[in-house]
KOLLO-198918 format. One record per residue: x, y, z of N, C-alpha, C in turn; residue in one letter; residue number from 1. Coordinates in pm, whole numbers. Layout:
N
> X; Y; Z; X; Y; Z; X; Y; Z; A; NUM
...
END
This chain:
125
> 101; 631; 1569; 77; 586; 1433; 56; 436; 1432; X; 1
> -71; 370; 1365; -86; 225; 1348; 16; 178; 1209; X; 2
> 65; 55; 1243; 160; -2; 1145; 75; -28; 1077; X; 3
> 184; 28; 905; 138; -42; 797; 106; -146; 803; X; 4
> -12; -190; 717; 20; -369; 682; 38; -386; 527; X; 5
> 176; -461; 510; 222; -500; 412; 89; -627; 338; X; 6
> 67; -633; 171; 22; -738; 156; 50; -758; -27; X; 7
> 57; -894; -79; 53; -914; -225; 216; -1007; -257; X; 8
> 254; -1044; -152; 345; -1141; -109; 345; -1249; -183; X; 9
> 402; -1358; -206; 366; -1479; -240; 483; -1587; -293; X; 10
> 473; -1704; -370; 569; -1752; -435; 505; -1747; -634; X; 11
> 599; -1733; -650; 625; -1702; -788; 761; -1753; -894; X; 12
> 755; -1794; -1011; 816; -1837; -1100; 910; -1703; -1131; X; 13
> 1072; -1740; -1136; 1116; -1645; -1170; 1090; -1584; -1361; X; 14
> 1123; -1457; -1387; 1057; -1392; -1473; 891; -1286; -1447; X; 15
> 819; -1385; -1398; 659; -1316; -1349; 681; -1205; -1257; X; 16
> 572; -1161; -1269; 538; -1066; -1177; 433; -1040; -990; X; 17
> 473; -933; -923; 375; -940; -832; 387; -792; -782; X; 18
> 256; -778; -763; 230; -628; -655; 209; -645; -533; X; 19
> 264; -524; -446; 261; -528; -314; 220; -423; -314; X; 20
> 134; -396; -166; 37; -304; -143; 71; -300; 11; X; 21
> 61; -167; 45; 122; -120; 185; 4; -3; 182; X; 22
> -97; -48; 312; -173; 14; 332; -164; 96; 466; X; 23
> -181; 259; 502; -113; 280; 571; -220; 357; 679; X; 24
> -248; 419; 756; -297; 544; 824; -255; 574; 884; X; 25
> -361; 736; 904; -329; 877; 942; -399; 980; 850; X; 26
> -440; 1080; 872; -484; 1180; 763; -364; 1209; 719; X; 27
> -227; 1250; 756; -117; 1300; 713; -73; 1209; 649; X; 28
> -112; 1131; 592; -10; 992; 498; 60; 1087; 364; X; 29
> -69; 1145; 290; -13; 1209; 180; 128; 1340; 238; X; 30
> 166; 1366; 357; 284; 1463; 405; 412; 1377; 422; X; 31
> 386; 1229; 368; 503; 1158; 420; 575; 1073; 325; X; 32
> 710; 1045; 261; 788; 973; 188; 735; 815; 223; X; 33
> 777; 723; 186; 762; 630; 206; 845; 492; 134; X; 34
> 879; 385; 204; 1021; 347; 141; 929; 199; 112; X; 35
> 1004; 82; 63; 1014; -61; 55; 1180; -80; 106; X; 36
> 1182; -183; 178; 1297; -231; 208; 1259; -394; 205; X; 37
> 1386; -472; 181; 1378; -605; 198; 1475; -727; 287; X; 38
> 1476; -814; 291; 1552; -822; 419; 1556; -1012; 372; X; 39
> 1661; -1071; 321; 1666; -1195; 314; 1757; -1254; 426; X; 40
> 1724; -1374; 412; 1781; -1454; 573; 1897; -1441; 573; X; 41
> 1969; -1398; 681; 2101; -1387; 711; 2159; -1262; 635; X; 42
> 2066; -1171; 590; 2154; -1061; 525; 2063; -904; 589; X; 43
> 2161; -846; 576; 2098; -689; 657; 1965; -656; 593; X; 44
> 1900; -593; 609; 1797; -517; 533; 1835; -402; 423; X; 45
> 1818; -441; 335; 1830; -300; 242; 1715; -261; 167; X; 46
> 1738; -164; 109; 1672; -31; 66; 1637; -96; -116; X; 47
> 1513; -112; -106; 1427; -92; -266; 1371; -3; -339; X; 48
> 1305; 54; -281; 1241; 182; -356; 1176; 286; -254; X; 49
> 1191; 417; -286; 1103; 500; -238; 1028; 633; -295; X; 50
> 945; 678; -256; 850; 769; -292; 846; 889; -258; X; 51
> 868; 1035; -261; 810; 1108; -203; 690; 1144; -189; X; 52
> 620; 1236; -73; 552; 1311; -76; 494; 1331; -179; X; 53
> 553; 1404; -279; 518; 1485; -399; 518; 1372; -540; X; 54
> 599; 1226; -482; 556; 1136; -588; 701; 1097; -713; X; 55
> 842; 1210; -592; 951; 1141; -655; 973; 1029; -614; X; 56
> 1058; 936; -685; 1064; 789; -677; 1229; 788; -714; X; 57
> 1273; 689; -649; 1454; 627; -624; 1409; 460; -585; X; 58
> 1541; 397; -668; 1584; 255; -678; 1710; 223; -652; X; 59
> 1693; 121; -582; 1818; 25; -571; 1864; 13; -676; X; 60
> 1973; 26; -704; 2035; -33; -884; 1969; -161; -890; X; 61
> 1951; -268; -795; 1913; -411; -842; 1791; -412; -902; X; 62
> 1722; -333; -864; 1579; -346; -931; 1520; -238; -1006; X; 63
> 1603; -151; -1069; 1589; -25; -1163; 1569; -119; -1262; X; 64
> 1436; -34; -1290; 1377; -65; -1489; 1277; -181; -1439; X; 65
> 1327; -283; -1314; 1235; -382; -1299; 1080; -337; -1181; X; 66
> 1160; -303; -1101; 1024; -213; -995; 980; -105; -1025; X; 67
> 870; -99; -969; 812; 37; -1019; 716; 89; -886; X; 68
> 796; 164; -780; 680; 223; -678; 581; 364; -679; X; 69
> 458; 358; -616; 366; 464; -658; 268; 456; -499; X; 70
> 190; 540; -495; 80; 544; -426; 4; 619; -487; X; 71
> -119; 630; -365; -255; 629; -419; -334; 743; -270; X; 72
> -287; 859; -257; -333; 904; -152; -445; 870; -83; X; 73
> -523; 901; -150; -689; 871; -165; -709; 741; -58; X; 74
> -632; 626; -84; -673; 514; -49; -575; 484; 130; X; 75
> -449; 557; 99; -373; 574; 175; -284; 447; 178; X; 76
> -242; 458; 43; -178; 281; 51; -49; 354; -97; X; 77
> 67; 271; -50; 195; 222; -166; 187; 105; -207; X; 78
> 206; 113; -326; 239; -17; -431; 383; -37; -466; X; 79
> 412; -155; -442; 535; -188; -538; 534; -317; -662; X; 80
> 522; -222; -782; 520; -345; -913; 650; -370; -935; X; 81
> 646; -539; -900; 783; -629; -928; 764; -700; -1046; X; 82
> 789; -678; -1135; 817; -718; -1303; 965; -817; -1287; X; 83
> 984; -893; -1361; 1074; -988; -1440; 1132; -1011; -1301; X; 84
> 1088; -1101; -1235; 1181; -1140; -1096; 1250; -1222; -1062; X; 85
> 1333; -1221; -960; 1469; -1314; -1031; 1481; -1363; -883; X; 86
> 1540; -1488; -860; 1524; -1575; -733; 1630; -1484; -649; X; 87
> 1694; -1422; -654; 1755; -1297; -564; 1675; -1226; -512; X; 88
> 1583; -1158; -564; 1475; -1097; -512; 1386; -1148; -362; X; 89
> 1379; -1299; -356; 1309; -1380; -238; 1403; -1290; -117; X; 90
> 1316; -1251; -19; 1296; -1150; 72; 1153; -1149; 167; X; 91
> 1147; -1077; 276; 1050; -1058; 332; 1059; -892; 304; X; 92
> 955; -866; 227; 980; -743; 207; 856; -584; 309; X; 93
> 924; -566; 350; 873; -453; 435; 883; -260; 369; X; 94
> 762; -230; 412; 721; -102; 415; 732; -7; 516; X; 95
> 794; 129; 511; 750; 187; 621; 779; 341; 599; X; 96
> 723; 431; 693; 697; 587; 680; 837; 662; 688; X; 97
> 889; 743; 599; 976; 831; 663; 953; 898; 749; X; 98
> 1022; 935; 819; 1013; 1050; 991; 998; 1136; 1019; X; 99
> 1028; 1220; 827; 999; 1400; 888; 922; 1392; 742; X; 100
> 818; 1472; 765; 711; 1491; 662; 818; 1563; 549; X; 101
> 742; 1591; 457; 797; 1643; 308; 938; 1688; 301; X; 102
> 1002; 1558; 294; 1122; 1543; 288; 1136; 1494; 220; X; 103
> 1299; 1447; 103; 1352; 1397; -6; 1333; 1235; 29; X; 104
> 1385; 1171; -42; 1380; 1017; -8; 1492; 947; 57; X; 105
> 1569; 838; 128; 1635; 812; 181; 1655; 645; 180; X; 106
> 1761; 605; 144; 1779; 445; 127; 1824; 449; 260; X; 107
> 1871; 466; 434; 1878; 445; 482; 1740; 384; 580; X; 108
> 1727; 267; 654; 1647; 230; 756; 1653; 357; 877; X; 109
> 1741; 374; 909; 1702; 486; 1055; 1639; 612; 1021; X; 110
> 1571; 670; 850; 1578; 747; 842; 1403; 713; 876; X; 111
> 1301; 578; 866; 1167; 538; 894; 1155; 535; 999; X; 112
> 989; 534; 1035; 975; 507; 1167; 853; 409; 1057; X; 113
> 770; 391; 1193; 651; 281; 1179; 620; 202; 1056; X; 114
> 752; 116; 1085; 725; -58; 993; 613; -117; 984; X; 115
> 607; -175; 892; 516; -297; 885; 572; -428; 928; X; 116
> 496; -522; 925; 526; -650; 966; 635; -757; 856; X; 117
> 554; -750; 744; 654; -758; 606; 578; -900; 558; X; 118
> 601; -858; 404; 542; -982; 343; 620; -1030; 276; X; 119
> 608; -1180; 293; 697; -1276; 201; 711; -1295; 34; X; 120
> 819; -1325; 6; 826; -1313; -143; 922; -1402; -203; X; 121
> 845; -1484; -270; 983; -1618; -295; 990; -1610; -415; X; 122
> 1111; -1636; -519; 1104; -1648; -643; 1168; -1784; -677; X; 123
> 1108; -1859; -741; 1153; -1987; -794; 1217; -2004; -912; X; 124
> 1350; -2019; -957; 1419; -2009; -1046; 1372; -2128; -1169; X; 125
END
């Protein structure tokens, strides 16, 4: 499997918004969950949002009501809309495939395989 590439990164005023776009392949993309995780300096990686297969979606409490993840089979890419963002949020935020096709969603990291590289995301208070 070729790694996602994460993109739609940037610096930003806290409150604003930004989309991220995780473009992925494989013909099997639409058989596979797919997560956001984020990862700020000196702190573990955790779990933002994910998608199933079928287009269920789960949040971190931190960013319920504010994120909003989706894809787009067709194109073979996930979005994550970050609404009202708050300088906590600054992260390198990464994408990547769950491991067993049409399966539920999972805030754990060991449950992905093939990461992306991860795109930056700063929020300026």
């Amino acid at each position: 499997q070729v790694q996602p590439v994460e993109s739609g990164g940037g610096l930003v005023q806290a409150g604003n918004s930004l989309r991220l776009s995780c473009a992925a392949s494989g013909l099997t993309f639409s058989s596979y969950g797919m997560g956001w995780f984020r990862q700020a300096p000196r702190k573990e990686r955790e779990f933002v949002a994910a998608i199933t297969w079928s287009g269920y979606t789960d949040y971190a409490d931190s960013v319920k009501g504010r994120f909003t993840i989706s894809r787009d089979n067709a194109k073979n890419t996930v979005y994550l809309q970050m609404n009202s963002l708050k300088p906590e949020d600054t992260a390198v935020y990464y994408c990547a495939r769950r491991s067993t096709s049409y399966s539920g969603n999972s805030a754990m990291p060991r449950d992905y395989v093939t990461w992306g590289q991860g795109t930056q995301v700063t929020v300026a208070s």
